[in-house]
C-alpha positions in Angstrom: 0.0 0.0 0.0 1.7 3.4 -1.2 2.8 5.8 1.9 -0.2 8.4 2.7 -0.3 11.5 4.8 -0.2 10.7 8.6 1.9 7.5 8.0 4.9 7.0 9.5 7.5 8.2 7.8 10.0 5.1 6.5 13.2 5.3 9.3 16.4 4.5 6.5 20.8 5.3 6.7 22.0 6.3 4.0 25.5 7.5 3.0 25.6 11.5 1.5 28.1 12.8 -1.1 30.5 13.6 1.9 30.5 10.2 3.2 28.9 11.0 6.1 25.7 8.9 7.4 22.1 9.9 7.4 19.8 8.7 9.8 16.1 9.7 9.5 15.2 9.1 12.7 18.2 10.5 14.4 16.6 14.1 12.7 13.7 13.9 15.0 12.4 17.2 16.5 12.7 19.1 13.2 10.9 19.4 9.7 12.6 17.5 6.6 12.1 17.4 3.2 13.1 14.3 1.6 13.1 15.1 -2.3 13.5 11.7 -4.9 14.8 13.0 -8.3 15.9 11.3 -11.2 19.5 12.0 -11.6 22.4 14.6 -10.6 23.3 17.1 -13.2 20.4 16.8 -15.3 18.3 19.9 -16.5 15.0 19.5 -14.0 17.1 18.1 -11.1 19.4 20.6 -11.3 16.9 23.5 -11.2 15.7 21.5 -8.3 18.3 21.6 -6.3 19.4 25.2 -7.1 15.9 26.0 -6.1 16.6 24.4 -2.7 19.8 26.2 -2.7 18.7 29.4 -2.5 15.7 29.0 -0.8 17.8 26.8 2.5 17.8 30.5 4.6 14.1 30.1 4.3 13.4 26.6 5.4 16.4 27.1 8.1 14.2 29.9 9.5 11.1 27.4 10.0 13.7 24.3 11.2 13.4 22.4 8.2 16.4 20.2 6.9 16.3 19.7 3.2 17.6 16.3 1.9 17.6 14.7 -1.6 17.6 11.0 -2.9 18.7 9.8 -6.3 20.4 6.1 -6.8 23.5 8.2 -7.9 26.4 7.1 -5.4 28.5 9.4 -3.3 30.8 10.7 -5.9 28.4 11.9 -8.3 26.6 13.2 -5.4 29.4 15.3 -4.2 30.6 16.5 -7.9 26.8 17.5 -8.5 26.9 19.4 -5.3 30.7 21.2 -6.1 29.2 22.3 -9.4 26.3 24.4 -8.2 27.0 24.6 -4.5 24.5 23.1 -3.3 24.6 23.7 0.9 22.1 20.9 1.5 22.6 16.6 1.9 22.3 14.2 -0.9 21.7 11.2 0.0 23.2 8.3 -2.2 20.1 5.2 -2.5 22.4 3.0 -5.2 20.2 -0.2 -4.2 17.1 2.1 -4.2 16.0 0.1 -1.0 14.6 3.8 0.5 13.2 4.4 -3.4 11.0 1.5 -2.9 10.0 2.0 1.2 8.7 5.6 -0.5 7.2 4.1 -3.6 8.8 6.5 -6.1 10.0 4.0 -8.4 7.8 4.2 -11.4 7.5 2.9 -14.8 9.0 5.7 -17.7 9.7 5.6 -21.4 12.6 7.5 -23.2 13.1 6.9 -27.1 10.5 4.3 -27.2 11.8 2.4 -24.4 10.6 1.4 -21.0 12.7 1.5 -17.9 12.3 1.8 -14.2 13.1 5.3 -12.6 12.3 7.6 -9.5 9.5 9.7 -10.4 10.2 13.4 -8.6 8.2 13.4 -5.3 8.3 15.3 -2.1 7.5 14.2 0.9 7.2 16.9 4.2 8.0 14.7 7.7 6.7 16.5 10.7 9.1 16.7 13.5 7.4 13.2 14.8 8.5 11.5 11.9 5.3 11.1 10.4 4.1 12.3 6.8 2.7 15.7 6.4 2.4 16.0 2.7 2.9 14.1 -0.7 3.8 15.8 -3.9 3.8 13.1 -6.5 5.2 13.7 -10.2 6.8 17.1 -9.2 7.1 19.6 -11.9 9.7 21.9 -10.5 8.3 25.7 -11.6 6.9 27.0 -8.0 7.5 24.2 -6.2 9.9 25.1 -3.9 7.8 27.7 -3.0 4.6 25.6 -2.3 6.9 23.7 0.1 8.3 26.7 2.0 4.8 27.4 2.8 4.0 24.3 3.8 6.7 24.7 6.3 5.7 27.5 8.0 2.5 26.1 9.8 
């Protein structure tokens, strides 16, 4: 059954670009967003991210931590976030075991083909650990925004 609003919110560890480890539960007490996109340095993940970017004073103001998951590893990870400093966590799912506790893995087609691939969706944990809000197939103009909002309350 796909995660719903008032669920708990799946605990999971998970390496970031810096090699450090993440622990969702250990980030109790405060607001996250856990972003899934696609892949680093692409042309909607990267306005993504640099939308998070600038916007971090904000959700730092409402003690929010921002976190993105791709299945990119560590390396690309920390290259993507060298190239447009990004001043936030990304969180390296290779195995996609945290894709599939969060049901973002979702059926896509490129050139006629049909692969498996994370489908850009934001998910707002309340500082219980339990899901506040879903955005499912995320298209990135105003977004950020919406979230920030969301944030505030």
């Amino acid at each position: 059954m796909p995660l719903q609003v008032g669920d708990n919110a799946p605990d999971f560890t998970l390496g970031t670009d810096d090699n450090l480890q993440i622990t969702l539960s250990k980030l109790r007490g405060k607001k996250i967003i856990l972003y899934f996109y696609p892949k680093d340095d692409t042309p909607g993940c990267t306005q993504q991210a640099c939308d998070f970017r600038d916007k971090l004073p904000d959700f730092n103001k409402t003690s929010t931590v921002v976190l993105g998951v791709s299945k990119d590893d560590a390396t690309s990870h920390g290259k993507f976030k060298k190239k447009f400093s990004l001043n936030f966590a990304l969180l390296a799912d290779t195995e996609g075991k945290v894709c599939d506790a969060y049901g973002v893995m979702a059926e896509k087609s490129m050139y006629g083909k049909t692969y498996l691939g994370i489908e850009r969706t934001t998910f707002l944990i309340n500082e219980k650990g339990k899901i506040s809000k879903i955005w499912h197939k995320v298209k990135v103009p105003g977004h950020i925004e919406e979230v920030l909002q969301l944030t505030k309350i």
